[in-house]
N, C-alpha and C positions, 0 to 999 in steps of 0.2 A: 329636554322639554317633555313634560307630561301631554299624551294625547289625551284628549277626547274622549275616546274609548278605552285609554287606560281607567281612565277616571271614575266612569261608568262599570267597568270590570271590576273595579278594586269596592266601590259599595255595595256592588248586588255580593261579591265574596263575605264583608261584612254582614250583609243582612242577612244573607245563607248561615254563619257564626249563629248567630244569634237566634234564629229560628230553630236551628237544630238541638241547642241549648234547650229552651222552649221543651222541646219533642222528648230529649232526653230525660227533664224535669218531669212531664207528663209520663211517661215511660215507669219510669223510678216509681212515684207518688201512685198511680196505676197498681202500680203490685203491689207494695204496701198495703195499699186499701182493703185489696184484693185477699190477703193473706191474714191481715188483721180484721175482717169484714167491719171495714172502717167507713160508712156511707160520706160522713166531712170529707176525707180525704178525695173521694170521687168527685164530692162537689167541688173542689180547688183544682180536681183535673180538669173541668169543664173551663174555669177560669181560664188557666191555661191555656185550653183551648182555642179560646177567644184571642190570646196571644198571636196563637200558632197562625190563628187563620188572617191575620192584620198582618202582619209579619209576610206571609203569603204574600196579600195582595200587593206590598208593598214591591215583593219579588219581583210578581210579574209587572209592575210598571216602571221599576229599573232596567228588564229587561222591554218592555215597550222602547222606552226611554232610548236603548242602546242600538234597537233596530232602526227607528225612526232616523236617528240622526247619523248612521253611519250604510243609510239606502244608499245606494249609486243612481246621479241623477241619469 
């Protein structure tokens, strides 16, 4: 049987995947830019960006999510 807090463990681990992807994206494309003084490119970091920080929030209410429901009454 899958707990509860498996459950919750196992999508905040995905949405971590996925963020850091994001970050490494941003990273990458960052220097690029940076090297070719490529200003589009910065603007798509900023996209990005916006990624990174939705992704974020989503983090922290998986982990809300995991504390809430595994308090001790």
């Amino acid at each position: 049987m899958h707990r509860q807090i498996d459950t919750g463990l196992d999508q905040l681990k995905e949405q971590l995947i996925t963020m850091s992807g994001y970050v490494e994206e941003a990273i990458d494309l960052s220097i690029r830019a940076w090297r070719e003084r490529d200003a589009g490119k910065l603007a798509r970091v900023l996209e990005i960006e916006d990624r990174v920080n939705a992704a974020h929030k989503d983090v922290d209410a998986i982990c809300l999510k995991i504390l809430a429901t595994q308090h001790p009454l």
